[in-house]
CHARMM internal coordinates of N, CA and C (Angstrom, degrees):
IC EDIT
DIST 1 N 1 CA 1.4511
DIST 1 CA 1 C 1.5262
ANGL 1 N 1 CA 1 C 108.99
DIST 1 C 2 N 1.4883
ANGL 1 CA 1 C 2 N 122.66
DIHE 1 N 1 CA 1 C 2 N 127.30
DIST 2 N 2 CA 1.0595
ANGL 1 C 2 N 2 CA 116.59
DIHE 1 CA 1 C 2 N 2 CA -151.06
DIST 2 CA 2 C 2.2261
ANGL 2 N 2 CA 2 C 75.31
DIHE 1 C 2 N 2 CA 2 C -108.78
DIST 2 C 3 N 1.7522
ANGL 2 CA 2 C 3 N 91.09
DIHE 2 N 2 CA 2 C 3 N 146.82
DIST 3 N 3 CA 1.7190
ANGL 2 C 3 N 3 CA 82.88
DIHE 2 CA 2 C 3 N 3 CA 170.67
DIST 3 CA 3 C 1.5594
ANGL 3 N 3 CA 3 C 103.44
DIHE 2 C 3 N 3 CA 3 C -134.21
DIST 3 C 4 N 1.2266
ANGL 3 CA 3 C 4 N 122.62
DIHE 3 N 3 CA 3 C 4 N 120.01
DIST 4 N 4 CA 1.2655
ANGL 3 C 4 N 4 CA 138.35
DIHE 3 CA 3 C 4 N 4 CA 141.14
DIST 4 CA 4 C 1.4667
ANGL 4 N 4 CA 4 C 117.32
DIHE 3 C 4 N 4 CA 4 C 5.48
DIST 4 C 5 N 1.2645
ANGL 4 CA 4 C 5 N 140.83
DIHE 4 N 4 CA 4 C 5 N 113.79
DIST 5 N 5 CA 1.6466
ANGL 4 C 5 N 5 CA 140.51
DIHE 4 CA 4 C 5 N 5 CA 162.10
DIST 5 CA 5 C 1.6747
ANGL 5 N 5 CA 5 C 113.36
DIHE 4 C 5 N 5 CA 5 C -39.83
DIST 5 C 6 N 1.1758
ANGL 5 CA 5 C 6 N 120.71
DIHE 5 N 5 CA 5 C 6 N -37.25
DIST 6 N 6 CA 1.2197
ANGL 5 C 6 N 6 CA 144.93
DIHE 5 CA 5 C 6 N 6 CA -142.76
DIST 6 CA 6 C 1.6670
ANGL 6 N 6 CA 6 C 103.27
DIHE 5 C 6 N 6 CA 6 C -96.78
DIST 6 C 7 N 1.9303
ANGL 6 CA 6 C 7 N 111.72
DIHE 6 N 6 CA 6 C 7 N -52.68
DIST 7 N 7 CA 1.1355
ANGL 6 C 7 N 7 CA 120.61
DIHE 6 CA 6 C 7 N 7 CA 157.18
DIST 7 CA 7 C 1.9916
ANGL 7 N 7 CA 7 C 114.56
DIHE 6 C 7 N 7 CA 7 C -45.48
DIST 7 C 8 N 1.5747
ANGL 7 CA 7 C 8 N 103.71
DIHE 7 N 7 CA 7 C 8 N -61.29
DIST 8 N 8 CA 1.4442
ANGL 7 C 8 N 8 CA 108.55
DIHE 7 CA 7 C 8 N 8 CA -159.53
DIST 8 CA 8 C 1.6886
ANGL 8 N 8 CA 8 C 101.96
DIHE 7 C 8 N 8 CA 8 C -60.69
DIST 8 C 9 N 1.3071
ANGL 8 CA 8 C 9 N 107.50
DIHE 8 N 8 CA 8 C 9 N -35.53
DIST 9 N 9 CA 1.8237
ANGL 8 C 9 N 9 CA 105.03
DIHE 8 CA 8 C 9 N 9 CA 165.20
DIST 9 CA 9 C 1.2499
ANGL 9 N 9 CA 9 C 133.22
DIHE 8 C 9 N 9 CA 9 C -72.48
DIST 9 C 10 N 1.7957
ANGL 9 CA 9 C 10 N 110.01
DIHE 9 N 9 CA 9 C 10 N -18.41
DIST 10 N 10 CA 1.3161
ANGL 9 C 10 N 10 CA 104.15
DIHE 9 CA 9 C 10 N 10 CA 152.95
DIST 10 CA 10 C 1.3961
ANGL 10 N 10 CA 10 C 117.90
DIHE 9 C 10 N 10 CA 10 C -51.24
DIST 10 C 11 N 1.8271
ANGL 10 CA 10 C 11 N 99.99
DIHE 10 N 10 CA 10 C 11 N -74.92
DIST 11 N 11 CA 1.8905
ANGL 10 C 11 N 11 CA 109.12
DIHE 10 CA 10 C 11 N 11 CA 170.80
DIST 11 CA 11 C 1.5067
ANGL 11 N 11 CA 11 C 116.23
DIHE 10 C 11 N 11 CA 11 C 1.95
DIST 11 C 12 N 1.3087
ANGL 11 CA 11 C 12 N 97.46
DIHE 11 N 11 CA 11 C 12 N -82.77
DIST 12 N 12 CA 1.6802
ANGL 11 C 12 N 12 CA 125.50
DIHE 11 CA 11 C 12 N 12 CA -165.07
DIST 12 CA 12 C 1.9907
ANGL 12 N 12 CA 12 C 102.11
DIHE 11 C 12 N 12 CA 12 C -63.52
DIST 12 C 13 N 1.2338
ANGL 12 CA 12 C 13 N 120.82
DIHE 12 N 12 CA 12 C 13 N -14.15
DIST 13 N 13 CA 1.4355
ANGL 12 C 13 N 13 CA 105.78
DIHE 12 CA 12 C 13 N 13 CA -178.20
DIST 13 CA 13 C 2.0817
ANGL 13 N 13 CA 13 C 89.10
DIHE 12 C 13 N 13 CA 13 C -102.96
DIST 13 C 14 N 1.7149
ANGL 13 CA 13 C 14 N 121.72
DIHE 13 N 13 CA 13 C 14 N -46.40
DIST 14 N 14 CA 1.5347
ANGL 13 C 14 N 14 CA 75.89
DIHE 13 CA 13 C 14 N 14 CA 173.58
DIST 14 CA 14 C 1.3905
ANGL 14 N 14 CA 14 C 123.37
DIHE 13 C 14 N 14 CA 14 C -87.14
DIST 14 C 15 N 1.3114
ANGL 14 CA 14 C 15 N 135.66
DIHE 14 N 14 CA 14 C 15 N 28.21
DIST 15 N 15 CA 1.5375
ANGL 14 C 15 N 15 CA 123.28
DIHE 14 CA 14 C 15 N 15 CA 160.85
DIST 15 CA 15 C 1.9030
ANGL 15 N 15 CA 15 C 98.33
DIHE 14 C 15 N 15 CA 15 C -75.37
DIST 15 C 16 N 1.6571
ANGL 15 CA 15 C 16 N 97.40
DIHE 15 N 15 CA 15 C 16 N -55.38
DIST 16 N 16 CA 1.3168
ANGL 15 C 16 N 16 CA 80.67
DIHE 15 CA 15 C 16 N 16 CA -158.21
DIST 16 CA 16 C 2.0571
ANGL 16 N 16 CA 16 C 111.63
DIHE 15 C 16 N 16 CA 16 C -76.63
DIST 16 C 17 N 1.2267
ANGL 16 CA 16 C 17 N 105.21
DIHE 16 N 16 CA 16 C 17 N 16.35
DIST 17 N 17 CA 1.9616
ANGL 16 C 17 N 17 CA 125.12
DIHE 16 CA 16 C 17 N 17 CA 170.99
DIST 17 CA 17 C 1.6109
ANGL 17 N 17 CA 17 C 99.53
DIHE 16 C 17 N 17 CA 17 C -76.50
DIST 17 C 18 N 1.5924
ANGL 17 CA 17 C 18 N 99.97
DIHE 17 N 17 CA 17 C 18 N -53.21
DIST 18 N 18 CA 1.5340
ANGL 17 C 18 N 18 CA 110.87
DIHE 17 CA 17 C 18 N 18 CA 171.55
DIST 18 CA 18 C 1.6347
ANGL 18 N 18 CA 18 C 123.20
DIHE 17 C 18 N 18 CA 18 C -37.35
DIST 18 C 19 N 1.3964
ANGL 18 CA 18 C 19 N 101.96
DIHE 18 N 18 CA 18 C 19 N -74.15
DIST 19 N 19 CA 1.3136
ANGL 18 C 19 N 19 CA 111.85
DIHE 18 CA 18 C 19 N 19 CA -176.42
DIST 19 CA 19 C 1.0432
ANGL 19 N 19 CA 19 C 102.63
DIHE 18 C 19 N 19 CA 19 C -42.47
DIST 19 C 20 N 1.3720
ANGL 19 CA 19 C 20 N 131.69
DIHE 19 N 19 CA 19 C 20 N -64.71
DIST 20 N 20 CA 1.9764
ANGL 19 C 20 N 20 CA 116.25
DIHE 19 CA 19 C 20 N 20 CA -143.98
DIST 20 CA 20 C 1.7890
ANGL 20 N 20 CA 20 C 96.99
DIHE 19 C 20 N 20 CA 20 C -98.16
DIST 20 C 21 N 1.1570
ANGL 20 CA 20 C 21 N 111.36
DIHE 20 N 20 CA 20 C 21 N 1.26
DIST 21 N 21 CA 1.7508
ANGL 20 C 21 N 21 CA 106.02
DIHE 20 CA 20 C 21 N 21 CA 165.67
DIST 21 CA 21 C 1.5784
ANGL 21 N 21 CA 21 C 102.65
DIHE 20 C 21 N 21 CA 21 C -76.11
DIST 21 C 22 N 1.5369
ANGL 21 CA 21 C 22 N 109.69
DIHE 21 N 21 CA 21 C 22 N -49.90
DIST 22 N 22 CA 1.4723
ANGL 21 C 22 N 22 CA 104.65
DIHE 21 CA 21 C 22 N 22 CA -147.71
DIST 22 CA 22 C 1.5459
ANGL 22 N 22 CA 22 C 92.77
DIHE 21 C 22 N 22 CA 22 C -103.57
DIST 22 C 23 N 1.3014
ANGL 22 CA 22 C 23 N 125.33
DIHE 22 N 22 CA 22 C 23 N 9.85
DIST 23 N 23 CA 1.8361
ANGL 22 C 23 N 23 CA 117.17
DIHE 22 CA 22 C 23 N 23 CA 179.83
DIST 23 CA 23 C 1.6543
ANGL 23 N 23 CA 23 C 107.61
DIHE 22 C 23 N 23 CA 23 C 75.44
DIST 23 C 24 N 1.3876
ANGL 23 CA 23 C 24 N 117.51
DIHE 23 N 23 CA 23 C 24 N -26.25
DIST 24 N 24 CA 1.4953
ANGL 23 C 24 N 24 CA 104.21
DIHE 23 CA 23 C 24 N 24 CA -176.57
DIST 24 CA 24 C 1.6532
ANGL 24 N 24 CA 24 C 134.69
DIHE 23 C 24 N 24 CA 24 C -94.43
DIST 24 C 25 N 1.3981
ANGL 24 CA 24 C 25 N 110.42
DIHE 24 N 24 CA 24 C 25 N -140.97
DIST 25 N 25 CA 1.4556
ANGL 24 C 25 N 25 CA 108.33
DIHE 24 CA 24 C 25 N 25 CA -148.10
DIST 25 CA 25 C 1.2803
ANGL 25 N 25 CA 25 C 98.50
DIHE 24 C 25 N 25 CA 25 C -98.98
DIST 25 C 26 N 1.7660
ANGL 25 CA 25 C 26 N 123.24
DIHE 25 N 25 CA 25 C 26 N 149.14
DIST 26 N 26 CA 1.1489
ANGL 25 C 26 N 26 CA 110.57
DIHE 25 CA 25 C 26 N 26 CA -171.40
DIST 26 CA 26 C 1.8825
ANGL 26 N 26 CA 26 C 118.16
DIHE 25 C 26 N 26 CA 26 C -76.08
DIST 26 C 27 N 1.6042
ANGL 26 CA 26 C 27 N 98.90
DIHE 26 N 26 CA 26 C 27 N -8.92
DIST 27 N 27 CA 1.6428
ANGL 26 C 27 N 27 CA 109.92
DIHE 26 CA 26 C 27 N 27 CA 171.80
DIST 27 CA 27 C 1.5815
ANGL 27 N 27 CA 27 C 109.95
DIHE 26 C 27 N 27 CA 27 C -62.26
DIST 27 C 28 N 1.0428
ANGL 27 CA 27 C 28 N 120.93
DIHE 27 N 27 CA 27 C 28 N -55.09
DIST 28 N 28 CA 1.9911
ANGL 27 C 28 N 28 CA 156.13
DIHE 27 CA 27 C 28 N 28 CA 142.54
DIST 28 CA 28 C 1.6479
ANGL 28 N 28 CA 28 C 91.39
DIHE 27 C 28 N 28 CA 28 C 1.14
DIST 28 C 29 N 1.5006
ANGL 28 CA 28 C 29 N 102.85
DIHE 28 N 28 CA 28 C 29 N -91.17
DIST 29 N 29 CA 1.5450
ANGL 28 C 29 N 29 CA 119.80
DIHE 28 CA 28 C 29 N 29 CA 169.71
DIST 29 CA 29 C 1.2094
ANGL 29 N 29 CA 29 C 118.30
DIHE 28 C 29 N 29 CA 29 C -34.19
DIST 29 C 30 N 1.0578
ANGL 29 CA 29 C 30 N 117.38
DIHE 29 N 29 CA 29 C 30 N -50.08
DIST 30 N 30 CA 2.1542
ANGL 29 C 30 N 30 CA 117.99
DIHE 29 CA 29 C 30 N 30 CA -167.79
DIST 30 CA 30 C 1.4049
ANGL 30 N 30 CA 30 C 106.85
DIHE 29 C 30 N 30 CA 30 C -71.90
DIST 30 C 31 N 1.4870
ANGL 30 CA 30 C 31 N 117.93
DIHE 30 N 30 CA 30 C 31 N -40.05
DIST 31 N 31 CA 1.5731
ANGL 30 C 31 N 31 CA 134.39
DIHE 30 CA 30 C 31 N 31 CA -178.67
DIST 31 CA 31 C 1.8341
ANGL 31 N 31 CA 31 C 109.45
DIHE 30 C 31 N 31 CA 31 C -62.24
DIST 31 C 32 N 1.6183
ANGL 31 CA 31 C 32 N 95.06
DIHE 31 N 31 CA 31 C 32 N -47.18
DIST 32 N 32 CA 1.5660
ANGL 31 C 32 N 32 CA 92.22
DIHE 31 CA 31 C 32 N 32 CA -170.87
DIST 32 CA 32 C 1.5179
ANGL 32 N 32 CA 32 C 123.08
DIHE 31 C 32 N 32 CA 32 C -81.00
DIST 32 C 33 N 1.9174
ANGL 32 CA 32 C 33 N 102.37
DIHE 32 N 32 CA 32 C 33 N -19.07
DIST 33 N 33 CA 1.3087
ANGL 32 C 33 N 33 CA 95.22
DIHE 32 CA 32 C 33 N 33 CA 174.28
DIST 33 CA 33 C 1.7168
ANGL 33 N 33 CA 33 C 110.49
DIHE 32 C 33 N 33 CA 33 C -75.59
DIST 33 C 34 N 1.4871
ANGL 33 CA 33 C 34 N 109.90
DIHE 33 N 33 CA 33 C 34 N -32.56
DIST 34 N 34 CA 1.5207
ANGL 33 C 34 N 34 CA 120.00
DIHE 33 CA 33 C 34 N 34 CA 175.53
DIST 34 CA 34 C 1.4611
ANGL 34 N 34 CA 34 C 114.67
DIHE 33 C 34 N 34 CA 34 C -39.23
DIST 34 C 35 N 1.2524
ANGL 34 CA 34 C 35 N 107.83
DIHE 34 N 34 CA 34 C 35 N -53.45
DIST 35 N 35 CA 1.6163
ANGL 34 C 35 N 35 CA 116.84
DIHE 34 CA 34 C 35 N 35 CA 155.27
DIST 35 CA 35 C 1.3089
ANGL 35 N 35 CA 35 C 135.78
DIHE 34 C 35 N 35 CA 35 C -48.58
DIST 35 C 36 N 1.5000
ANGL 35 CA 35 C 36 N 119.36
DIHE 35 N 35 CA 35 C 36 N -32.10
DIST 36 N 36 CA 1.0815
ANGL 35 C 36 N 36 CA 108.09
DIHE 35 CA 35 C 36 N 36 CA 167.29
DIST 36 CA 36 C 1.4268
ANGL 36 N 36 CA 36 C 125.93
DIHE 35 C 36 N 36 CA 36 C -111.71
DIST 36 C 37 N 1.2990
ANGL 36 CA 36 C 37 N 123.78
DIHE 36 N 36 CA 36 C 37 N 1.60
DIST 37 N 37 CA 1.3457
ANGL 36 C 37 N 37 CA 133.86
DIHE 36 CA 36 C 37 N 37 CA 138.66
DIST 37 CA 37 C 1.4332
ANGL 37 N 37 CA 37 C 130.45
DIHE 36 C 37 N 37 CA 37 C -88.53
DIST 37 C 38 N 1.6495
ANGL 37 CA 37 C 38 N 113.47
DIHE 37 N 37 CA 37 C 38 N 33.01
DIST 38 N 38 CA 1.5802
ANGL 37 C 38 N 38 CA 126.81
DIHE 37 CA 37 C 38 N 38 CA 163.94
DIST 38 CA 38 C 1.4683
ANGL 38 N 38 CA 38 C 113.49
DIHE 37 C 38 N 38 CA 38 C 49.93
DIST 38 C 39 N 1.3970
ANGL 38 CA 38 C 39 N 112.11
DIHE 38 N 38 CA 38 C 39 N 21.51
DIST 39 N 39 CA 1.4583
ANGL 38 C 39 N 39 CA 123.04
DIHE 38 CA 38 C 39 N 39 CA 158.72
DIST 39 CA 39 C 1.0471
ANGL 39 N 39 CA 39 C 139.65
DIHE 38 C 39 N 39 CA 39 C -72.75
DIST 39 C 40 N 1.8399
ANGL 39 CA 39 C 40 N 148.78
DIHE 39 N 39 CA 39 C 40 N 140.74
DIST 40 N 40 CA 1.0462
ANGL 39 C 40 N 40 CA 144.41
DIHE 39 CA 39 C 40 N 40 CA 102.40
DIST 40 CA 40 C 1.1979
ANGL 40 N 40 CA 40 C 127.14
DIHE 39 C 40 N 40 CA 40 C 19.67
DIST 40 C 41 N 1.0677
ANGL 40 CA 40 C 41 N 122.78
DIHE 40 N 40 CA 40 C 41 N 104.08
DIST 41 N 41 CA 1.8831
ANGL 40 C 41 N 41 CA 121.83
DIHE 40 CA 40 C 41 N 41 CA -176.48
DIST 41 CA 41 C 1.3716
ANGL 41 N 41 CA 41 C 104.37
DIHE 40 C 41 N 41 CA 41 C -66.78
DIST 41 C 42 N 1.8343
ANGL 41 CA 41 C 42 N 111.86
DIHE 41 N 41 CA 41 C 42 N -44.42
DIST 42 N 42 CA 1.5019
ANGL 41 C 42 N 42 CA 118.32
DIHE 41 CA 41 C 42 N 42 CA 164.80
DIST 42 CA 42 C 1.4895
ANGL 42 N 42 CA 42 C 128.15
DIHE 41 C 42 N 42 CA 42 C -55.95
DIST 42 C 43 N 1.4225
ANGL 42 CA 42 C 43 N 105.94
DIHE 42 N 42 CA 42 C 43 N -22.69
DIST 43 N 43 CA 1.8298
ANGL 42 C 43 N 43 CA 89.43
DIHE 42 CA 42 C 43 N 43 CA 162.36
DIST 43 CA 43 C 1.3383
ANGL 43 N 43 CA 43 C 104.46
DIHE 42 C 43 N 43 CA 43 C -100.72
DIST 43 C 44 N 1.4810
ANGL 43 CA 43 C 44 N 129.52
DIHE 43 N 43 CA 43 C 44 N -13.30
DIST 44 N 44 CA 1.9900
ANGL 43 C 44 N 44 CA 103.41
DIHE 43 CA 43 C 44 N 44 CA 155.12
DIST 44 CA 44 C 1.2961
ANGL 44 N 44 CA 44 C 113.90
DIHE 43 C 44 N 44 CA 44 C -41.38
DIST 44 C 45 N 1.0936
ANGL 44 CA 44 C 45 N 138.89
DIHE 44 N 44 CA 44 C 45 N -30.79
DIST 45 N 45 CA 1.4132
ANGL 44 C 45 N 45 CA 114.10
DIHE 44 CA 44 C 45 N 45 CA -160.84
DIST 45 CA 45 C 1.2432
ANGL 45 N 45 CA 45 C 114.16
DIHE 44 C 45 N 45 CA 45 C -97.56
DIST 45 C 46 N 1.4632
ANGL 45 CA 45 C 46 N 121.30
DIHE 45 N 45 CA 45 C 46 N -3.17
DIST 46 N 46 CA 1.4473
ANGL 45 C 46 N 46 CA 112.65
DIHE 45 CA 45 C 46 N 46 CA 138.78
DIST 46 CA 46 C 1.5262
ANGL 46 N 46 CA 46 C 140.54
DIHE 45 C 46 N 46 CA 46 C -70.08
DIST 46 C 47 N 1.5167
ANGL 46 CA 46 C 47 N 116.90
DIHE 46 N 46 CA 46 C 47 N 12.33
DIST 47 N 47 CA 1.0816
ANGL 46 C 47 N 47 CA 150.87
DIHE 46 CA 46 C 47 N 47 CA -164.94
DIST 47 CA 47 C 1.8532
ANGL 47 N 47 CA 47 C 107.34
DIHE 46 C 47 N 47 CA 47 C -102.54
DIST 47 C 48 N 1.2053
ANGL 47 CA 47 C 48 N 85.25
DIHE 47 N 47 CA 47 C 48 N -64.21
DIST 48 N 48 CA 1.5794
ANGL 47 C 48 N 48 CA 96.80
DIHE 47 CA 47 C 48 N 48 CA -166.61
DIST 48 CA 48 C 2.1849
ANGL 48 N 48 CA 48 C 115.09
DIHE 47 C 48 N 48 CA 48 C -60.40
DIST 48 C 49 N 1.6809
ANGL 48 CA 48 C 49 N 96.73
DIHE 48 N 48 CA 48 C 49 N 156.60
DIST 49 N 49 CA 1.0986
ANGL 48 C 49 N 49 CA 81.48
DIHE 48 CA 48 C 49 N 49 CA -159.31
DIST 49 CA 49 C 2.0789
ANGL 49 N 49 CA 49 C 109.99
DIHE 48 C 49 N 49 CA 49 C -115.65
DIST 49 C 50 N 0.6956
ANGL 49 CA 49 C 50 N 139.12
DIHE 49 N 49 CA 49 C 50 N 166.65
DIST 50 N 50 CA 1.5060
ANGL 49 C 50 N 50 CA 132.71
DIHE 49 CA 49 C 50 N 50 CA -156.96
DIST 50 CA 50 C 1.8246
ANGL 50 N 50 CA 50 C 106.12
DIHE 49 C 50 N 50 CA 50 C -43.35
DIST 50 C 51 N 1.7271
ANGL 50 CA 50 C 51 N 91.97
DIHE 50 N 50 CA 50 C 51 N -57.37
DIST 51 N 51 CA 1.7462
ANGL 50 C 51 N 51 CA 80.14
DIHE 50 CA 50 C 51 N 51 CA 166.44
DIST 51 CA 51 C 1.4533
ANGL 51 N 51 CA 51 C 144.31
DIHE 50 C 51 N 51 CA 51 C -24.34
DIST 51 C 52 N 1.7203
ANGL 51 CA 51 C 52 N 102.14
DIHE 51 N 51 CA 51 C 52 N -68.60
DIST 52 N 52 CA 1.0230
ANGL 51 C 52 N 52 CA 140.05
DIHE 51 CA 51 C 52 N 52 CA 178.97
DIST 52 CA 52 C 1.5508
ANGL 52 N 52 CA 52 C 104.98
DIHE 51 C 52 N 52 CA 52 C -58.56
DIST 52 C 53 N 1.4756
ANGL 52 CA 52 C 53 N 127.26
DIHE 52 N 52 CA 52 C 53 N -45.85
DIST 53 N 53 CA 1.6269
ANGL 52 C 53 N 53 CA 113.71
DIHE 52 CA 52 C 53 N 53 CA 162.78
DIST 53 CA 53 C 1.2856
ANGL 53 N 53 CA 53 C 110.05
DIHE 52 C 53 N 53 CA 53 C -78.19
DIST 53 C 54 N 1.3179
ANGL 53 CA 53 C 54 N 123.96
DIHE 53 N 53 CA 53 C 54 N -0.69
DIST 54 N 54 CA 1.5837
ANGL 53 C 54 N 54 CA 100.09
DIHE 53 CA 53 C 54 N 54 CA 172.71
DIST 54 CA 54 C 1.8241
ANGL 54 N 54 CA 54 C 108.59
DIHE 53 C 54 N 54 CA 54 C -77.05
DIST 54 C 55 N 1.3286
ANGL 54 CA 54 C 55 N 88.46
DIHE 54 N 54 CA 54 C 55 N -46.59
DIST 55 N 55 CA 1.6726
ANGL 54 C 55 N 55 CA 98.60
DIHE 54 CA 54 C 55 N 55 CA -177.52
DIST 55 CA 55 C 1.7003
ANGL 55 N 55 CA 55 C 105.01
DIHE 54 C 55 N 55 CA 55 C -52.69
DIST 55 C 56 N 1.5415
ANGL 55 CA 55 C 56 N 129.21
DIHE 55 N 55 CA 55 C 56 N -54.55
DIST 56 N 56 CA 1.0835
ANGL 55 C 56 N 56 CA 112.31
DIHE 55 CA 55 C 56 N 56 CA 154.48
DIST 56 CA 56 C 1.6805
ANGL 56 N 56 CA 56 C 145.70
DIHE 55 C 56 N 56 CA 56 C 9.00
DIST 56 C 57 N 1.6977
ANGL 56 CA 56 C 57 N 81.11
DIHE 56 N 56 CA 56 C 57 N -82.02
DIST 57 N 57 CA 1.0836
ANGL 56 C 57 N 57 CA 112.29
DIHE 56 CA 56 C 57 N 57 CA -161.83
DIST 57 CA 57 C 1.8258
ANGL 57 N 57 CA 57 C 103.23
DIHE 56 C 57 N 57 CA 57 C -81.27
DIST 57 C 58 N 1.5782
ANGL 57 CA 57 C 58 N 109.15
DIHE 57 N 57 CA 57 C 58 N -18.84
DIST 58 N 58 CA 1.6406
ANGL 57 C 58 N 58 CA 116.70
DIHE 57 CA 57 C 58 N 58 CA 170.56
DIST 58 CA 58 C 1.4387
ANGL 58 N 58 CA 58 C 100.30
DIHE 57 C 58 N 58 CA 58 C -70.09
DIST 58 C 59 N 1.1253
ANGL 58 CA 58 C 59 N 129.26
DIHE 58 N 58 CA 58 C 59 N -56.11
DIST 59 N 59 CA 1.5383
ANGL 58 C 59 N 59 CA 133.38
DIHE 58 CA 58 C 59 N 59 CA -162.04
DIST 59 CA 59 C 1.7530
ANGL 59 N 59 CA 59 C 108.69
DIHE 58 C 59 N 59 CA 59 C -79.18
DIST 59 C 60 N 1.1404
ANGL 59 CA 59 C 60 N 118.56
DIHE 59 N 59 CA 59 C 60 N -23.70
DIST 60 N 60 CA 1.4200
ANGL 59 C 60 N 60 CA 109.90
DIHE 59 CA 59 C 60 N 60 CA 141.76
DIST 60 CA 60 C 1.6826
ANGL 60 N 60 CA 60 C 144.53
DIHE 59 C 60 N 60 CA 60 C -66.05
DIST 60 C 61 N 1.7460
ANGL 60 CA 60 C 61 N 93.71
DIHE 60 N 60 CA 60 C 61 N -8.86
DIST 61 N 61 CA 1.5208
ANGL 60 C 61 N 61 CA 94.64
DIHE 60 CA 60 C 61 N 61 CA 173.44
DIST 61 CA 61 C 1.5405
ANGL 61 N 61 CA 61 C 98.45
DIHE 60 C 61 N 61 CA 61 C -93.43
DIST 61 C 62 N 1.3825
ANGL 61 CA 61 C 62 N 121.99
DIHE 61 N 61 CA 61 C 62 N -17.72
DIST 62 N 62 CA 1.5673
ANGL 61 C 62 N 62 CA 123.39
DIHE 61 CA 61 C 62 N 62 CA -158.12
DIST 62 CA 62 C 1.3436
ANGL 62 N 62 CA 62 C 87.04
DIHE 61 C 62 N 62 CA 62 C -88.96
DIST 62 C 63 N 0.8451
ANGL 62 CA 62 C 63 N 141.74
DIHE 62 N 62 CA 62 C 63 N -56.68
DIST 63 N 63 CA 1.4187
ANGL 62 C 63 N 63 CA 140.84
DIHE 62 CA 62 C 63 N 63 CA -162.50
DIST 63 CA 63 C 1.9493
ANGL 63 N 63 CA 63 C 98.34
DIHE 62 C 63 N 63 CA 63 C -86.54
DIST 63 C 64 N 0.7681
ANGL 63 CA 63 C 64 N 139.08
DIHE 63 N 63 CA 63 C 64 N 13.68
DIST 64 N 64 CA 1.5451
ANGL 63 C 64 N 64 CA 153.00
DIHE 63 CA 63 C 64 N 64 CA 148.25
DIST 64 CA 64 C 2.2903
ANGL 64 N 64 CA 64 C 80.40
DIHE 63 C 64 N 64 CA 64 C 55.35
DIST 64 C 65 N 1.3136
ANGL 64 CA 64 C 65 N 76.99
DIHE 64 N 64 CA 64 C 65 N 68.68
DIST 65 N 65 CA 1.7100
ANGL 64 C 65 N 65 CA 87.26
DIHE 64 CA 64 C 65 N 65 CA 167.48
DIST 65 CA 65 C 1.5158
ANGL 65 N 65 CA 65 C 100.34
DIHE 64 C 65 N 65 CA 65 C -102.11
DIST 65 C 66 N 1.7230
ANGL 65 CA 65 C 66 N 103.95
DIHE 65 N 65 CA 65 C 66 N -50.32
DIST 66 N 66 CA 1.1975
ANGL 65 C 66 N 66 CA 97.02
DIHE 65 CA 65 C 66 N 66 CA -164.73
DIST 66 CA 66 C 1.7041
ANGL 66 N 66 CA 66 C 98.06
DIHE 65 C 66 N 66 CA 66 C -123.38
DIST 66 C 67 N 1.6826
ANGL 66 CA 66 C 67 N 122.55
DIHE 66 N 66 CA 66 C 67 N 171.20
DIST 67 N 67 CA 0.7787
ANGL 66 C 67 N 67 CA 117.93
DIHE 66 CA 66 C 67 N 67 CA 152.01
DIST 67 CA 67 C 1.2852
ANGL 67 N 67 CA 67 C 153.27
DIHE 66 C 67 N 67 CA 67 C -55.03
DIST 67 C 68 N 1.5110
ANGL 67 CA 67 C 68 N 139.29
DIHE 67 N 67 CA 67 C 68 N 161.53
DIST 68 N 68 CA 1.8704
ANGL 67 C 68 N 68 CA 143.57
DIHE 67 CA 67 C 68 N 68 CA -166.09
DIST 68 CA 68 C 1.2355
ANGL 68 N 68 CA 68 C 93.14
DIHE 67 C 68 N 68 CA 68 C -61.44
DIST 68 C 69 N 1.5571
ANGL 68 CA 68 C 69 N 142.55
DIHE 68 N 68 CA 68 C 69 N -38.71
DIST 69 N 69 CA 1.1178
ANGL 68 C 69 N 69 CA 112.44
DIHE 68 CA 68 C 69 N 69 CA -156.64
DIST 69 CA 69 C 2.3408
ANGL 69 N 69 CA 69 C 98.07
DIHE 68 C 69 N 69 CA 69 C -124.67
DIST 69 C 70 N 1.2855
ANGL 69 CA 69 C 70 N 100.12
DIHE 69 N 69 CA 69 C 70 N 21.09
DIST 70 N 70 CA 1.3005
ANGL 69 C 70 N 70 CA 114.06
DIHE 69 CA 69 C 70 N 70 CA -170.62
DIST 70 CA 70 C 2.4284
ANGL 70 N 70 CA 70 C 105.68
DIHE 69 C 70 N 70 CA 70 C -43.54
DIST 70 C 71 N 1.1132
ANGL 70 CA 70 C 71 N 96.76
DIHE 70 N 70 CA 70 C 71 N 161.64
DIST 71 N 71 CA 1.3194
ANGL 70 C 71 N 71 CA 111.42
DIHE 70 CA 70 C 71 N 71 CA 179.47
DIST 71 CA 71 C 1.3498
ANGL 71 N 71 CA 71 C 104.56
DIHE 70 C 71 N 71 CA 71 C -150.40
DIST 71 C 72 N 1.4145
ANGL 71 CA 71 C 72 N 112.58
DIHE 71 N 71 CA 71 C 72 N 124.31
DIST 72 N 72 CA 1.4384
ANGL 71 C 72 N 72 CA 116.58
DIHE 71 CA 71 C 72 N 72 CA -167.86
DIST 72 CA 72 C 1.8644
ANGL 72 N 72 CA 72 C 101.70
DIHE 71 C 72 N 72 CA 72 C -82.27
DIST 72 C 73 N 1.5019
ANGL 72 CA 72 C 73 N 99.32
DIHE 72 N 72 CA 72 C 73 N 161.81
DIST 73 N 73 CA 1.7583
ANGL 72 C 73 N 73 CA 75.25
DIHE 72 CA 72 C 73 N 73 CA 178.59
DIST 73 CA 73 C 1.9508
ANGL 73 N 73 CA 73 C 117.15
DIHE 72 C 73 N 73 CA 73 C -121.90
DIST 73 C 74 N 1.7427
ANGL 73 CA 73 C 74 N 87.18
DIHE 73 N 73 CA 73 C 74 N 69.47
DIST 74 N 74 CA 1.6873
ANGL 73 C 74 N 74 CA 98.40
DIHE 73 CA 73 C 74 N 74 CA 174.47
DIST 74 CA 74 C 1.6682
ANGL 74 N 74 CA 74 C 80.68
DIHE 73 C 74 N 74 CA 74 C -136.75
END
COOR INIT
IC SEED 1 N 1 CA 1 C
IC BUILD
C-alpha cells in the first residue's frame, strides 16, 4: 500500500488536534481516530510520524508498558 505524504500529515495533525482538544493520550488518539475512520490500528502505524512515535514511545515508559531503553517495531 503505497501512502501519500499528504495523507500521513493529515493522520499526524488529527491525532495530534486530538490530544490537546480532548486532554488525552496520544495511544487514546490513534485508537479513536482508527475507529472512526473504520481502520486497522496496524495500518496506523504506517501513518504516524517520528514525533508522534516518540511521544508513543514516552508514554510507554511512563506507564512502565515498556522498557528505558524500548524500540517500537514500526
Amino acid at each position: 500500500m503505497l501512502i501519500e505524504p499528504t495523507f500521513k500529515n493529515q493522520f499526524s495533525k488529527l491525532v495530534i488536534d486530538y490530544v490537546s482538544k480532548h486532554n488525552s493520550t496520544y495511544m487514546d488518539a490513534i485508537l479513536k481516530i482508527c475507529e472512526d475512520y473504520n481502520m486497522e490500528p496496524q495500518g496506523a502505524s504506517k501513518l504516524l510520524t517520528k514525533p508522534i512515535i516518540e511521544k508513543l514511545v514516552e508514554e510507554g515508559r511512563d506507564l512502565h508498558l515498556l522498557p528505558k531503553k524500548a524500540k517500537l517495531p514500526f
